[in-house]
C-alpha positions in Angstrom: 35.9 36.7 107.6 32.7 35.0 106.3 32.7 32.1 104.3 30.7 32.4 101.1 27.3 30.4 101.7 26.5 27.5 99.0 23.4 26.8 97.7 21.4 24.5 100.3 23.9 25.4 103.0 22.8 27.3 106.4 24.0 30.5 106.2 27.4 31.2 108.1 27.4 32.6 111.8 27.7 35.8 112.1 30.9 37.8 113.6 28.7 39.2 116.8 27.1 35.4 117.0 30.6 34.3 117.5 31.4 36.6 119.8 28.3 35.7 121.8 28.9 32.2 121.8 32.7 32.6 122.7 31.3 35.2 125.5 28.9 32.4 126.8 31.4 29.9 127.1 33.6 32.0 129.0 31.6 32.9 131.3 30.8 29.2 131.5 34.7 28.6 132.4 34.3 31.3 135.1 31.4 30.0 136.8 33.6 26.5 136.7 37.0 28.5 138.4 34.2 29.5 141.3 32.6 26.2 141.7 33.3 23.7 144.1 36.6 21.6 142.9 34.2 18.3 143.8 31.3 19.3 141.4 33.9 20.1 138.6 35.8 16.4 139.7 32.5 14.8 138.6 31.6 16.4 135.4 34.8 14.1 134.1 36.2 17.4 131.7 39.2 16.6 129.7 42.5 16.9 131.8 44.2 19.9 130.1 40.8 21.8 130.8 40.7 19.8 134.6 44.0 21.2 135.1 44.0 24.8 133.4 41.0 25.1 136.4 43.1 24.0 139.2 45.9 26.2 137.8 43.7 29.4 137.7 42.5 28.3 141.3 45.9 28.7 142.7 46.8 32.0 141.7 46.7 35.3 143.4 47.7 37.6 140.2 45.1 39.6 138.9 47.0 39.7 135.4 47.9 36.2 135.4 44.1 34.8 136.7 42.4 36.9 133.8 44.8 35.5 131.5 44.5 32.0 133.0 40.6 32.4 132.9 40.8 33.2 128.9 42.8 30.2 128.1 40.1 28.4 129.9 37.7 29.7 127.6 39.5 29.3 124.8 40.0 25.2 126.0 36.2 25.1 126.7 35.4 26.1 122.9 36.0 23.3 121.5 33.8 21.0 123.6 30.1 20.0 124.5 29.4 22.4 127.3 25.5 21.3 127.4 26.3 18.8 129.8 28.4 21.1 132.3 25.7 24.1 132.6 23.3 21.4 133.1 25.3 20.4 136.4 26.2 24.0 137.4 22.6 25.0 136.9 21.6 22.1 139.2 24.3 22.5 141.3 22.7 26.4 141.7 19.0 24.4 142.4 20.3 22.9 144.3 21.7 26.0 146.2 18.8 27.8 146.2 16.0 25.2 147.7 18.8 24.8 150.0 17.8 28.5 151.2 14.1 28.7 150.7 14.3 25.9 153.1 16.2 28.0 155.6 14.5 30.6 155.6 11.0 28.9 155.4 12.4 27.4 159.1 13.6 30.8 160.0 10.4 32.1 159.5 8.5 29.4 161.4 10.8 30.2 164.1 9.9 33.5 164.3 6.5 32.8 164.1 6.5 30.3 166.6 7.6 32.5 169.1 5.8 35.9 168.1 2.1 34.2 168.1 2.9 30.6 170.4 -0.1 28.6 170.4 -1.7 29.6 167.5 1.3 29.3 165.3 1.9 25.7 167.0 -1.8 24.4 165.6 -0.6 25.5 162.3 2.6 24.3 161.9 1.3 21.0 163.3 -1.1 20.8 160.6 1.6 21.6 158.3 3.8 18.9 159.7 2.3 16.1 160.9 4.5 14.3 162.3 6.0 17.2 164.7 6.1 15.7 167.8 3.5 19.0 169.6 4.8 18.3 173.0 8.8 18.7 171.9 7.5 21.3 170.1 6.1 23.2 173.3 8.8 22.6 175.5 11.1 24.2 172.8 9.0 27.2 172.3 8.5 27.5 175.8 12.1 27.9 176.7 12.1 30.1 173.1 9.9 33.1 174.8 11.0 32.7 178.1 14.9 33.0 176.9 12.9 36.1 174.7 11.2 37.3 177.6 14.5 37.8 179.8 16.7 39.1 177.2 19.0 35.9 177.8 21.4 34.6 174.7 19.5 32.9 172.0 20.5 29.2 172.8 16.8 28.0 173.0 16.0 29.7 170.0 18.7 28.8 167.6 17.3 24.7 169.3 13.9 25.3 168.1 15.3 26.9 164.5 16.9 23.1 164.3 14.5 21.5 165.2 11.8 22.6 162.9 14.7 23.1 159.8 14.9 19.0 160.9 10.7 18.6 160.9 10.9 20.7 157.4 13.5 19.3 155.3 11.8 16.5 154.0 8.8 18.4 152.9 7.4 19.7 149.4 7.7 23.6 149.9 8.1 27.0 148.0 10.9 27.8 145.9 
Protein backbone atom coordinates (compact mmCIF):
# COMPACT_ATOMS: atom_id res chain seq x y z
CA UNK A 1 0.00 0.00 0.00
CA UNK A 2 1.21 3.53 -0.73
CA UNK A 3 1.96 5.93 1.72
CA UNK A 4 0.24 9.29 1.07
CA UNK A 5 3.08 11.77 -0.18
CA UNK A 6 3.52 15.12 1.88
CA UNK A 7 4.10 18.29 0.49
CA UNK A 8 8.01 18.64 -0.22
CA UNK A 9 8.45 14.83 0.08
CA UNK A 10 9.67 12.50 -2.93
CA UNK A 11 7.02 10.76 -4.05
CA UNK A 12 6.72 7.01 -2.71
CA UNK A 13 8.21 4.01 -4.75
CA UNK A 14 6.11 2.47 -6.67
CA UNK A 15 4.70 -1.34 -6.17
CA UNK A 16 6.56 -2.67 -9.55
CA UNK A 17 9.85 -0.37 -8.36
CA UNK A 18 9.75 -2.56 -5.33
CA UNK A 19 9.45 -5.46 -6.99
CA UNK A 20 12.43 -4.58 -9.17
CA UNK A 21 14.63 -3.66 -6.58
CA UNK A 22 13.73 -6.84 -4.39
CA UNK A 23 14.22 -8.79 -7.98
CA UNK A 24 17.72 -7.14 -8.31
CA UNK A 25 18.86 -7.98 -5.01
CA UNK A 26 17.94 -11.49 -5.42
CA UNK A 27 19.52 -12.11 -8.17
CA UNK A 28 22.44 -10.36 -6.37
CA UNK A 29 22.21 -13.21 -3.52
CA UNK A 30 22.24 -15.76 -6.35
CA UNK A 31 25.19 -14.65 -8.09
CA UNK A 32 26.78 -14.67 -4.36
CA UNK A 33 25.50 -18.73 -3.71
CA UNK A 34 27.59 -19.35 -7.28
CA UNK A 35 30.63 -17.32 -6.43
CA UNK A 36 33.66 -18.54 -5.15
CA UNK A 37 33.28 -19.07 -1.06
CA UNK A 38 36.90 -16.89 -0.94
CA UNK A 39 35.55 -13.85 -2.94
CA UNK A 40 32.33 -13.78 -0.67
CA UNK A 41 34.97 -14.45 2.62
CA UNK A 42 36.38 -11.01 1.64
CA UNK A 43 33.43 -8.83 0.99
CA UNK A 44 33.11 -9.14 5.17
CA UNK A 45 28.88 -9.58 4.85
CA UNK A 46 27.18 -9.82 8.12
CA UNK A 47 27.29 -13.42 9.57
CA UNK A 48 23.60 -14.50 9.39
CA UNK A 49 23.83 -13.47 5.63
CA UNK A 50 27.73 -15.27 5.54
CA UNK A 51 26.04 -18.24 6.88
CA UNK A 52 22.55 -18.36 5.11
CA UNK A 53 25.17 -18.67 1.90
CA UNK A 54 27.11 -21.45 3.13
CA UNK A 55 23.86 -23.09 4.20
CA UNK A 56 22.29 -22.84 0.59
CA UNK A 57 25.74 -24.14 -0.65
CA UNK A 58 25.37 -27.42 1.08
CA UNK A 59 22.19 -28.47 -0.09
CA UNK A 60 21.05 -30.74 -2.77
CA UNK A 61 17.08 -30.11 -2.47
CA UNK A 62 15.65 -28.29 -5.23
CA UNK A 63 12.66 -27.09 -2.84
CA UNK A 64 14.81 -26.39 -0.01
CA UNK A 65 17.79 -24.36 -2.12
CA UNK A 66 15.03 -22.09 -3.84
CA UNK A 67 13.69 -21.46 -0.49
CA UNK A 68 17.14 -21.03 1.04
CA UNK A 69 18.03 -18.66 -1.97
CA UNK A 70 14.78 -16.38 -1.06
CA UNK A 71 15.71 -16.00 2.57
CA UNK A 72 19.02 -14.87 1.18
CA UNK A 73 17.34 -12.25 -0.57
CA UNK A 74 15.21 -11.37 1.84
CA UNK A 75 18.62 -10.99 4.31
CA UNK A 76 20.32 -8.98 1.58
CA UNK A 77 17.41 -6.21 1.56
CA UNK A 78 18.17 -4.64 4.15
CA UNK A 79 21.87 -3.90 3.40
CA UNK A 80 24.31 -1.73 1.11
CA UNK A 81 24.70 -4.12 -1.77
CA UNK A 82 26.82 -1.33 -3.84
CA UNK A 83 29.87 -2.52 -2.46
CA UNK A 84 29.24 -6.43 -3.16
CA UNK A 85 28.22 -5.98 -7.15
CA UNK A 86 31.14 -3.82 -7.31
CA UNK A 87 33.43 -7.03 -6.23
CA UNK A 88 31.32 -9.58 -8.25
CA UNK A 89 31.41 -7.34 -11.21
CA UNK A 90 35.27 -7.20 -10.85
CA UNK A 91 35.44 -10.50 -9.83
CA UNK A 92 33.64 -11.19 -13.58
CA UNK A 93 36.57 -8.61 -15.13
CA UNK A 94 38.49 -10.17 -13.91
CA UNK A 95 37.17 -13.51 -15.51
CA UNK A 96 36.87 -12.27 -18.61
CA UNK A 97 40.48 -10.63 -19.41
CA UNK A 98 41.39 -13.85 -17.94
CA UNK A 99 40.00 -15.36 -21.36
CA UNK A 100 40.65 -12.75 -23.95
CA UNK A 101 44.08 -13.47 -22.81
CA UNK A 102 43.76 -17.10 -23.54
CA UNK A 103 42.45 -17.04 -26.42
CA UNK A 104 44.65 -14.07 -27.76
CA UNK A 105 47.64 -16.89 -26.95
CA UNK A 106 45.53 -19.50 -28.56
CA UNK A 107 45.31 -17.65 -31.51
CA UNK A 108 49.07 -16.77 -31.77
CA UNK A 109 49.55 -20.36 -31.51
CA UNK A 110 47.72 -21.12 -34.18
CA UNK A 111 49.08 -18.58 -36.15
CA UNK A 112 52.50 -19.37 -35.30
CA UNK A 113 52.29 -22.59 -36.77
CA UNK A 114 49.89 -22.01 -39.88
CA UNK A 115 52.17 -19.10 -41.40
CA UNK A 116 55.88 -19.79 -39.29
CA UNK A 117 58.25 -17.20 -40.12
CA UNK A 118 56.13 -14.60 -40.97
CA UNK A 119 53.99 -14.80 -37.98
CA UNK A 120 57.37 -15.05 -35.84
CA UNK A 121 58.51 -11.27 -37.15
CA UNK A 122 55.17 -10.21 -36.00
CA UNK A 123 54.72 -11.51 -32.80
CA UNK A 124 58.28 -10.42 -32.10
CA UNK A 125 57.43 -6.98 -32.78
CA UNK A 126 54.50 -7.46 -30.66
CA UNK A 127 56.62 -8.77 -27.86
CA UNK A 128 59.71 -7.64 -27.55
CA UNK A 129 61.22 -9.30 -25.26
CA UNK A 130 60.34 -12.94 -26.80
CA UNK A 131 63.33 -14.62 -26.77
CA UNK A 132 63.14 -15.39 -31.28
CA UNK A 133 65.49 -18.31 -30.97
CA UNK A 134 63.16 -20.23 -28.08
CA UNK A 135 60.59 -19.11 -30.06
CA UNK A 136 61.87 -21.06 -33.26
CA UNK A 137 62.86 -24.09 -31.62
CA UNK A 138 59.22 -24.30 -30.15
CA UNK A 139 57.62 -23.71 -33.43
CA UNK A 140 59.83 -25.89 -35.04
CA UNK A 141 59.03 -29.00 -33.03
CA UNK A 142 55.14 -27.31 -33.28
CA UNK A 143 54.96 -28.14 -37.30
CA UNK A 144 56.98 -31.02 -37.30
CA UNK A 145 54.73 -32.76 -34.35
CA UNK A 146 51.85 -31.11 -36.98
CA UNK A 147 53.48 -32.49 -39.93
CA UNK A 148 53.51 -36.19 -38.58
CA UNK A 149 50.23 -36.32 -36.99
CA UNK A 150 52.08 -37.03 -33.54
CA UNK A 151 50.15 -35.88 -30.10
CA UNK A 152 50.12 -32.24 -29.51
CA UNK A 153 52.89 -32.05 -26.71
CA UNK A 154 54.97 -29.41 -28.63
CA UNK A 155 52.11 -27.52 -29.28
CA UNK A 156 50.31 -27.27 -26.05
CA UNK A 157 54.66 -25.97 -25.03
CA UNK A 158 54.52 -23.32 -27.43
CA UNK A 159 50.62 -22.24 -26.33
CA UNK A 160 52.61 -21.74 -22.66
CA UNK A 161 55.02 -20.24 -23.66
CA UNK A 162 53.62 -17.40 -25.62
CA UNK A 163 50.33 -17.34 -22.84
CA UNK A 164 53.77 -16.66 -20.42
CA UNK A 165 55.42 -13.84 -23.17
CA UNK A 166 51.59 -12.33 -23.28
CA UNK A 167 50.32 -12.04 -19.91
CA UNK A 168 51.92 -9.10 -18.86
CA UNK A 169 50.83 -7.09 -21.85
CA UNK A 170 48.12 -4.36 -22.61
CA UNK A 171 45.67 -6.28 -25.04
CA UNK A 172 41.98 -6.47 -26.25
CA UNK A 173 39.12 -7.16 -24.12
Amino acid sequence: MRRRQLPGEPPPPTKTELKRQARGVQDLADRLIEAPEDLVAGLKLPDKVADAIALARRITSRAALLRQRQFVGKLMRGMDCGPVWAALEADAQGARSDAARFRRAEHWRDRLIAEGDSAVDEFAGEVPAADRAELSRLLAAAIVERNEGKPTGAARELFRWVRERISGLPGPT
